[in-house]
C-alpha positions in Angstrom: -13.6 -22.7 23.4 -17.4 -21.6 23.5 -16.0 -19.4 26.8 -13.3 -17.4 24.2 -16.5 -17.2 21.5 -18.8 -15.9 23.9 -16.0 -13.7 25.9 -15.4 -11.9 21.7 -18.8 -12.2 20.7 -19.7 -9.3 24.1 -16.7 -7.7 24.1 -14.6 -7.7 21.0 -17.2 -7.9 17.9 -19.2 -4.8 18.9 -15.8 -2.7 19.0 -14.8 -4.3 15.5 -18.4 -3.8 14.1 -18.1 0.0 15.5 -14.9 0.6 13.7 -16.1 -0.9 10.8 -19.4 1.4 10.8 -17.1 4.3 12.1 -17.8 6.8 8.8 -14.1 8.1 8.7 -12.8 5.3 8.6 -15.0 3.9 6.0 -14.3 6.8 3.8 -10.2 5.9 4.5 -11.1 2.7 3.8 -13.1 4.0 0.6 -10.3 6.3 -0.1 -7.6 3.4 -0.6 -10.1 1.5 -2.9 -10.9 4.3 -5.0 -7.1 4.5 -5.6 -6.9 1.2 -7.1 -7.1 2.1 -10.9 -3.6 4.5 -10.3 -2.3 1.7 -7.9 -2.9 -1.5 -10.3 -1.8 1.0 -13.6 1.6 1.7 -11.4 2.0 -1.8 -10.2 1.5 -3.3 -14.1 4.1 -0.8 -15.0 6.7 -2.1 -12.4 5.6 -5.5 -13.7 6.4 -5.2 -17.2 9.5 -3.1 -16.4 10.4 -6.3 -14.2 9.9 -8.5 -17.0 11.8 -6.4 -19.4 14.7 -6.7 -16.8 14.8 -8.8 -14.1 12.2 -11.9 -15.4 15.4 -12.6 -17.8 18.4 -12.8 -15.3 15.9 -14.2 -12.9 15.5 -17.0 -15.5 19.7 -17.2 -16.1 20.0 -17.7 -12.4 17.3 -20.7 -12.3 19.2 -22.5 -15.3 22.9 -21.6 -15.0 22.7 -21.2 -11.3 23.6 -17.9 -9.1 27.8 -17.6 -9.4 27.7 -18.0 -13.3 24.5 -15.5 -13.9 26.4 -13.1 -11.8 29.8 -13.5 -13.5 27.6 -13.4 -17.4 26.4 -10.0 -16.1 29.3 -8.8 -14.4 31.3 -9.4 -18.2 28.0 -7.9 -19.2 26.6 -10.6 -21.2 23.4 -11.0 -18.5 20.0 -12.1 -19.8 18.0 -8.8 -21.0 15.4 -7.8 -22.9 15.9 -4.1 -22.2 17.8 -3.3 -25.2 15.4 -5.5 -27.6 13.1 -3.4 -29.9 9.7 -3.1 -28.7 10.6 -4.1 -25.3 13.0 -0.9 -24.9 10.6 1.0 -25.6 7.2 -0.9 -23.9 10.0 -0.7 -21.0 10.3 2.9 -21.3 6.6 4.1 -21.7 6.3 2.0 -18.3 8.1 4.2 -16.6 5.9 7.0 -17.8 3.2 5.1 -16.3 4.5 5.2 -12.8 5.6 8.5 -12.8 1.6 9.5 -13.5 0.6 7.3 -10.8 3.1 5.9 -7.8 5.3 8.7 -8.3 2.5 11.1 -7.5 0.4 8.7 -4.8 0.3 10.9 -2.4 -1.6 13.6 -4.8 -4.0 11.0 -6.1 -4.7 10.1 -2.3 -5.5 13.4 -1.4 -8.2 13.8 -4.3 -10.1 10.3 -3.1 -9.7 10.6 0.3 -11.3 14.3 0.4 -13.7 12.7 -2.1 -14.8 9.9 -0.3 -14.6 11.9 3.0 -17.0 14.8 1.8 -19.2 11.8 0.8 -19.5 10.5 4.1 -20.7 13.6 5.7 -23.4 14.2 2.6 -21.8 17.1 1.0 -20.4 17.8 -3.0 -17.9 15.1 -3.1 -16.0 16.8 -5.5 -15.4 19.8 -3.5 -14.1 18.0 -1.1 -11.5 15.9 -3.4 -10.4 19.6 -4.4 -10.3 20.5 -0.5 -8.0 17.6 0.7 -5.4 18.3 -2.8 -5.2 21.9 -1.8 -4.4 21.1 1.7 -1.7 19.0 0.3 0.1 21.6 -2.0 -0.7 24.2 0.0 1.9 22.3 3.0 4.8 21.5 0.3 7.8 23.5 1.2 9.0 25.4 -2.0 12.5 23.5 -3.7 13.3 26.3 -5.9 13.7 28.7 -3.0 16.5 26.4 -0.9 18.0 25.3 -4.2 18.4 28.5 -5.3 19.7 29.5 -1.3 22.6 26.8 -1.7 23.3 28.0 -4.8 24.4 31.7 -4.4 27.2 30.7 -2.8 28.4 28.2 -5.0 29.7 28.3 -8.6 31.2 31.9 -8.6 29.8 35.2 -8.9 29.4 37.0 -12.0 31.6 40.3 -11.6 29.3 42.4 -14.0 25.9 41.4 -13.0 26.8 39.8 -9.3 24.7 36.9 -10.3 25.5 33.6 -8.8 26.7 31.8 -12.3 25.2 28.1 -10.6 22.0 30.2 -10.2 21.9 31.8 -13.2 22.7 28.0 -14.7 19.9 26.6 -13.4 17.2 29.9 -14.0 18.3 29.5 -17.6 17.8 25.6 -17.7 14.3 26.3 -16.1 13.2 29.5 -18.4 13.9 27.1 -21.8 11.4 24.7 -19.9 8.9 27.6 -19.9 8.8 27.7 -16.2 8.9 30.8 -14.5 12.0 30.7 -11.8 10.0 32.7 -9.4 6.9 30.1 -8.8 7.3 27.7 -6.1 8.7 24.4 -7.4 7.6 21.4 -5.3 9.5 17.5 -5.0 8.0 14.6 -6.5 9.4 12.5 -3.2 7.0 14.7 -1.1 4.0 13.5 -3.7 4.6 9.9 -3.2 3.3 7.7 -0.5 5.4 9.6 2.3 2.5 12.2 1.9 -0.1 10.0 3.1 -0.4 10.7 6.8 -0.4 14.7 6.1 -2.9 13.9 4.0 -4.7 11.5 6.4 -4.5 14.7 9.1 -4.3 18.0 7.1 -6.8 16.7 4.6 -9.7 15.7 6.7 -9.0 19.0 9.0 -9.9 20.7 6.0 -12.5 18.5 4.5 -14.6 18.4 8.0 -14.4 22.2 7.9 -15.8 22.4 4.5 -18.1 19.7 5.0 -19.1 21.5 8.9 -19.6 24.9 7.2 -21.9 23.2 4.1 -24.2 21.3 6.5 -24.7 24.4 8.4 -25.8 26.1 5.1 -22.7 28.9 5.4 -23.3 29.3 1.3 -24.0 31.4 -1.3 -27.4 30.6 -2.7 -27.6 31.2 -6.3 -31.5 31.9 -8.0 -33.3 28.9 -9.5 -32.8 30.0 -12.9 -28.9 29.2 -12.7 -28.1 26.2 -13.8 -27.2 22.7 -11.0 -23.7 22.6 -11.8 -22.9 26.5 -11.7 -25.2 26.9 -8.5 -23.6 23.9 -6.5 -20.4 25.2 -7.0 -20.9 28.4 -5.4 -22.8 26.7 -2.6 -18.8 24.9 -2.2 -16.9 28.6 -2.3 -17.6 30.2 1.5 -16.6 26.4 3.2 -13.5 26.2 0.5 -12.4 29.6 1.0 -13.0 29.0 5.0 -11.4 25.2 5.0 -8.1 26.3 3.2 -7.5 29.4 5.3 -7.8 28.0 8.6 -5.7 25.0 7.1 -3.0 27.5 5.5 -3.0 29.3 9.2 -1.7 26.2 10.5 0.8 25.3 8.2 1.9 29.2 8.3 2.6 28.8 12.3 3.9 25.6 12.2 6.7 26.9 9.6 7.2 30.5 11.7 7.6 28.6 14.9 9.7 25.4 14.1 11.2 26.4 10.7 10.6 23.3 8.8 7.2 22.5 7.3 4.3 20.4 9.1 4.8 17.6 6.3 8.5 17.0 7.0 7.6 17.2 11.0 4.7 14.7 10.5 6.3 12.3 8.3 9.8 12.5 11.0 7.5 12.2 14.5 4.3 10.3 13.4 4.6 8.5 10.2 8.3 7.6 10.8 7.9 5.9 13.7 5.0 3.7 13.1 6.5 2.6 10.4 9.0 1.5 12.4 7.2 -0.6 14.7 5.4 -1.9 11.3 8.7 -3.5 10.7 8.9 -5.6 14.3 7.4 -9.1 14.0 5.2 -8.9 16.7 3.0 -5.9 15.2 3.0 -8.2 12.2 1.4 -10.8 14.2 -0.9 -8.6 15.6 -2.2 -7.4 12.3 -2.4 -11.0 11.1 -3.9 -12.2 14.3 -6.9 -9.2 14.4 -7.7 -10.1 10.5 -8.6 -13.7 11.5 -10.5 -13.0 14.5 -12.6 -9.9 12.9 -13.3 -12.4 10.0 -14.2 -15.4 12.4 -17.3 -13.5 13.5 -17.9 -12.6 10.2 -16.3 -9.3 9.7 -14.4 -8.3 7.1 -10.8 -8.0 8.5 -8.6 -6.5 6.1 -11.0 -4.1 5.2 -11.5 -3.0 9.3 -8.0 -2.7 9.3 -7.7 -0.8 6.3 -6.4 2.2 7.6 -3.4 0.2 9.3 -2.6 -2.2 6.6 -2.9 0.2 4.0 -2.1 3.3 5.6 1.2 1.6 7.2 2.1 -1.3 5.6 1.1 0.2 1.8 3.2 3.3 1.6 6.1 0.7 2.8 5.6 -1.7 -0.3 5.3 1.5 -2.7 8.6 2.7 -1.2 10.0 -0.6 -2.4 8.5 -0.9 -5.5 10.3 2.8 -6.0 12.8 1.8 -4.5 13.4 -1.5 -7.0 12.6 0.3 -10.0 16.0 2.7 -9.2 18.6 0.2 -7.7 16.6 -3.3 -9.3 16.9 -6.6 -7.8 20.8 -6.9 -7.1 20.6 -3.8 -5.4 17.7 -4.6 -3.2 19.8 -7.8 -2.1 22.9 -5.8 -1.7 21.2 -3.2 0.9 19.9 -5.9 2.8 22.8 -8.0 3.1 24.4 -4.6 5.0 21.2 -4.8 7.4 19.6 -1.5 5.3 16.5 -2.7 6.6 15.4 0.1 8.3 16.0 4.5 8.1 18.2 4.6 11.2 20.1 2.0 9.0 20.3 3.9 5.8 23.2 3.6 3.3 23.3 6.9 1.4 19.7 7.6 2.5 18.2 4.2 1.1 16.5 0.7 2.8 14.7 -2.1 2.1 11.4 -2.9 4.1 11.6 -6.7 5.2 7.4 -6.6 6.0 4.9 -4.9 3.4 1.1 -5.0 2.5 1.6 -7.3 -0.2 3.9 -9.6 2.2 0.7 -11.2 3.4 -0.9 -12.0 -0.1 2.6 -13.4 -1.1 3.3 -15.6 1.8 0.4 -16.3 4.0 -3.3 -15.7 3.3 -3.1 -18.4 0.5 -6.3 -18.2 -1.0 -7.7 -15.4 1.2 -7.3 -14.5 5.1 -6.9 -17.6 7.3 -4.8 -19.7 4.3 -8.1 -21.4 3.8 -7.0 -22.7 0.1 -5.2 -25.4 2.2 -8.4 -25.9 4.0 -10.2 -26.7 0.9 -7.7 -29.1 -0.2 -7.7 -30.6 3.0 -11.8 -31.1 2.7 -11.4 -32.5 -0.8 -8.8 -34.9 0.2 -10.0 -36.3 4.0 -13.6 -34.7 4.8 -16.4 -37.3 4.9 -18.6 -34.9 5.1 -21.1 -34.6 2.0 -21.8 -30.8 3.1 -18.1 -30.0 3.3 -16.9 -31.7 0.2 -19.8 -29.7 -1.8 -18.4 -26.4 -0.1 -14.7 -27.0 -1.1 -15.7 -28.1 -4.5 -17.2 -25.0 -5.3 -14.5 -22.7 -2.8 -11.3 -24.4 -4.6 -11.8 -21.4 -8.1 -12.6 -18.2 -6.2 -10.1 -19.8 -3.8 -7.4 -19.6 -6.5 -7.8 -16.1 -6.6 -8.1 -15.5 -3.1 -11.5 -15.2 -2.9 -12.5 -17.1 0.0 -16.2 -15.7 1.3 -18.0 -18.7 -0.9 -15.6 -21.0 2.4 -16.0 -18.5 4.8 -19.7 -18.7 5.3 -20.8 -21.6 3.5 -18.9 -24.6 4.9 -18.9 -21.9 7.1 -15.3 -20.8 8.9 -17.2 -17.7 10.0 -18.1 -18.9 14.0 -17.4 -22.3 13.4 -15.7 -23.4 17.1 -13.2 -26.3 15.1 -11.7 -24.1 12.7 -11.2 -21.5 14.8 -7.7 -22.5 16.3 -6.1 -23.4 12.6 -8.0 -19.8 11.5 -5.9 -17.8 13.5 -2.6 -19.9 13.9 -1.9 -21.2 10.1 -1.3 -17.5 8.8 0.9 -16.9 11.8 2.7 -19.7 11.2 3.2 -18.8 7.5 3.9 -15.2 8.2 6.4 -16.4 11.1 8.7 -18.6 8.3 8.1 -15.8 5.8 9.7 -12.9 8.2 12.2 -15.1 9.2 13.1 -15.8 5.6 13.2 -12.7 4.6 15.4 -11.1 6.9 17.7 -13.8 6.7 18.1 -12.8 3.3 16.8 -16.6 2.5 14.3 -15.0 0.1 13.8 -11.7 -1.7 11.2 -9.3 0.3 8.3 -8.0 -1.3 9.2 -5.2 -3.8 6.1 -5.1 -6.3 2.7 -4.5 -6.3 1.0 -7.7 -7.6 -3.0 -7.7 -8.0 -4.3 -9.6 -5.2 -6.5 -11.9 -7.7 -2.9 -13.3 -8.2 -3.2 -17.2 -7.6 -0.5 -18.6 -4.7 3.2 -19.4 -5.8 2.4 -17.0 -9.0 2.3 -14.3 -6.2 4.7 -14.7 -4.4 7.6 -15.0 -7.1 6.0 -11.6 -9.3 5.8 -10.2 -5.8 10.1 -10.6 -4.8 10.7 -9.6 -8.0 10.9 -12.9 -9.6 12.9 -14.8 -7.4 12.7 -18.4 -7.3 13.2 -18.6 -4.0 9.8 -17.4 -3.1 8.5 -20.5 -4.9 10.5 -22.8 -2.5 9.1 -20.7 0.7 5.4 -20.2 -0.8 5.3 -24.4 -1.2 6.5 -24.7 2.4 4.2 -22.1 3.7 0.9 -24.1 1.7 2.4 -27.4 3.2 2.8 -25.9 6.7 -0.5 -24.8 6.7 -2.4 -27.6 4.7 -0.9 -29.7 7.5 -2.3 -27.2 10.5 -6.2 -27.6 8.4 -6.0 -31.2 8.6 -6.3 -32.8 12.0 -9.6 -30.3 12.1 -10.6 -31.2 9.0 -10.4 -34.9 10.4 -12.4 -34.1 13.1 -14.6 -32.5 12.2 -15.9 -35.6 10.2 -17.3 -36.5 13.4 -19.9 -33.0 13.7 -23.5 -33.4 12.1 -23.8 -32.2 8.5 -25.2 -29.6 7.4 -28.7 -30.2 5.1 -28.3 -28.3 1.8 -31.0 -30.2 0.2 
């Protein structure tokens, strides 16, 4: 054991303690925590819009069991509360929630990772949020152009005016909105969290440009007697100006050359397929495996592998928190029972991720990473140890909320050789069962975004949309790894206590 610890300690902490000093990904990492008012106001939408509808038959099916809550809703007397006063219409300003803040991720991203990015280099921060959007827009193909393409051959032509009539339909729709037909009109499916690796690329091409150009004092200086805010904004215009041309001369060969733009071609060759492999268990394990030992030398693991967690796993979850909120809870079963569990196995263009960011706070890091909730009811329940048992004592609150720092360096976890085997394998175990049960349609996967101060069980059933089910599994999961803690707990009744006197 003290020949793994010393192995890590030379070899893998100074990597981990490099990435996690590494300013780009620190601004990423920055980026996603920045987002967290538009995420949390998003997911408390979906959450009430779950309660309004699914909550209720998720309740039916719990007392009258599944066959006779499907045949009440089938005859259409189904427990609802989306047709009650109030709640119809707390259920409909919900969804106006999430169309200002998942439906438009993507654009939010864009803002706080250019933000945060522009930040790390020293420069105006808030040039660089207006940087990374740009980018963003500036790469969305126009939807009024091909819709109005496919439409000039359908519908009929007007003989007098030789108008397609479709066209001229859908011009007249769009001029009683007061929008002008002949701006470009972009899709709110390209402003979601499919846009976050353009952004991750295109965006920080541009900001680092800007940010280049600002450090090497390419500006317009403006005289002392102009005031801060005027002058520092046209220090920002020659780097701007610079960063979006060079940007747009990308996009515009990209489109000339392959005829499709760089957003659809990074989403089908880079994002696509690394989502894919986020799906396969044993890049699941990996994740979970690299979490517990970056935080058994005392580094923060989720937050080293922000960028992978949040940049992979996190669009997945908000694709099936969209996803939920169009087809709700019956559909989501439906898609996976036909094995829509992946795009290459798509029915009419829609699946269900089985593995998402939230998976983990649902079904395995039970009071933080490493499950150590378990560990401090297996202290409280068999430790001898004086030191321990003061430790867990005050662990077990934060530790209902997943805050575990108070365990991990004060019993401590954190380099602690006889916790280090149950650190690392109890999540894998957990995550292990939970995959298993998920694709094996054995519980609902994860299709909201639930605050990860949620306590364990509540979690995990918010989390699957209120399905029981994940009770049953999240109880087995805390009893499979309560039972992995103890035998170290045990012996470690026989190491010399610590002194906090």
């Amino acid at each position: 054991m003290n020949g793994i610890t010393a192995w890590m300690e030379k070899y893998l902490v100074p990597v981990a303690a490099k990435i996690g000093s590494q300013k780009h990904l620190v601004a990423l990492r920055d980026a996603f925590i920045g987002m967290l008012p538009a995420t949390l106001a998003g997911a408390m939408a979906a959450l009430i819009s779950a309660i309004v509808t699914t909550f209720p038959s998720a309740l039916q099916q719990m007392i009258q069991g599944p066959t006779k809550a499907a045949a009440a809703e089938a005859a259409g007397t189904g427990w609802t509360l989306a047709n009650t006063p109030v709640f119809k219409e707390l259920n409909n300003i919900s969804g106006l929630v999430n169309q200002g803040t998942l439906t438009v991720i993507g654009l939010i991203f864009a803002f706080s990772w250019g933000y945060n990015l522009a930040r790390a280099y020293g420069v105006n921060d808030l040039a660089g949020g207006i940087v990374s959007t740009a980018t963003l827009m500036m790469g969305l193909p126009n939807q009024f152009a091909r819709i109005a393409t496919s439409l000039t051959n359908i519908g009929g032509m007007d003989k007098t005016t030789g108008v397609s009539k479709a066209n001229d339909a859908v011009n007249t729709v769009l001029s009683n909105q007061f929008i002008a037909s002949w701006k470009p009109g972009f899709a709110a499916g390209q402003l979601d969290a499919g846009a976050y690796f353009t952004v991750m690329i295109m965006g920080a091409v541009a900001v680092i440009i800007y940010a280049k150009l600002m450090l090497a004092d390419i500006t317009i200086k403006m005289p002392e007697s102009v005031p801060p805010a005027v002058a520092k904004a046209f220090l920002a215009i020659i780097p701007t100006i610079a960063a979006l041309y060079i940007v747009g001369i990308i996009y515009y060969i990209v489109n000339t050359l392959s005829g499709e733009s760089l957003i659809y071609l990074i989403q089908k060759y880079l994002a696509a397929p690394f989502q894919v492999m986020s799906q396969n268990i044993f890049s699941v394990l990996i994740a979970t495996l690299f979490v517990s030992i970056f935080w058994f030398f005392g580094i923060h693991g989720p937050n080293v592998l922000a960028p992978a967690l949040d940049g992979i796993w996190g669009p997945l979850g908000l694709d099936n928190m969209n996803l939920w909120n169009k087809i709700h809870t019956s559909g989501i079963q439906d898609l996976v029972a036909k094995g829509a569990t992946s795009r290459a196995h798509a029915i009419n263009g829609e699946f269900v991720n089985i593995w998402v960011r939230g998976s983990w706070d649902a079904f395995a890091w039970f009071g933080g990473s490493g499950g150590t909730i378990t560990l401090v009811l297996a202290v409280l329940i068999f430790s001898k140890r004086k030191d321990y048992k003061i430790v867990g004592r005050l662990g077990l609150a934060p530790g209902l909320f997943n805050i575990n720092e108070p365990v991990l360096f004060g019993m401590p976890v954190v380099l602690n050789a006889i916790f280090f085997i149950p650190f690392l394998v109890a999540p894998l175990v957990a995550v292990i069962i939970a995959y298993l049960a998920t694709a094996l349609q054995l519980v609902n996967p994860v299709v909201l975004q639930v605050p990860w101060v949620t306590p364990p069980i509540m979690n995990a059933f918010m989390a699957t949309g209120f399905d029981w089910r994940a009770i049953v599994l999240s109880i087995i999961n805390l009893a499979i790894t309560f039972v992995i803690w103890t035998p170290f707990v045990i012996a470690a009744n026989k190491m010399e206590e610590t002194d906090f006197d």
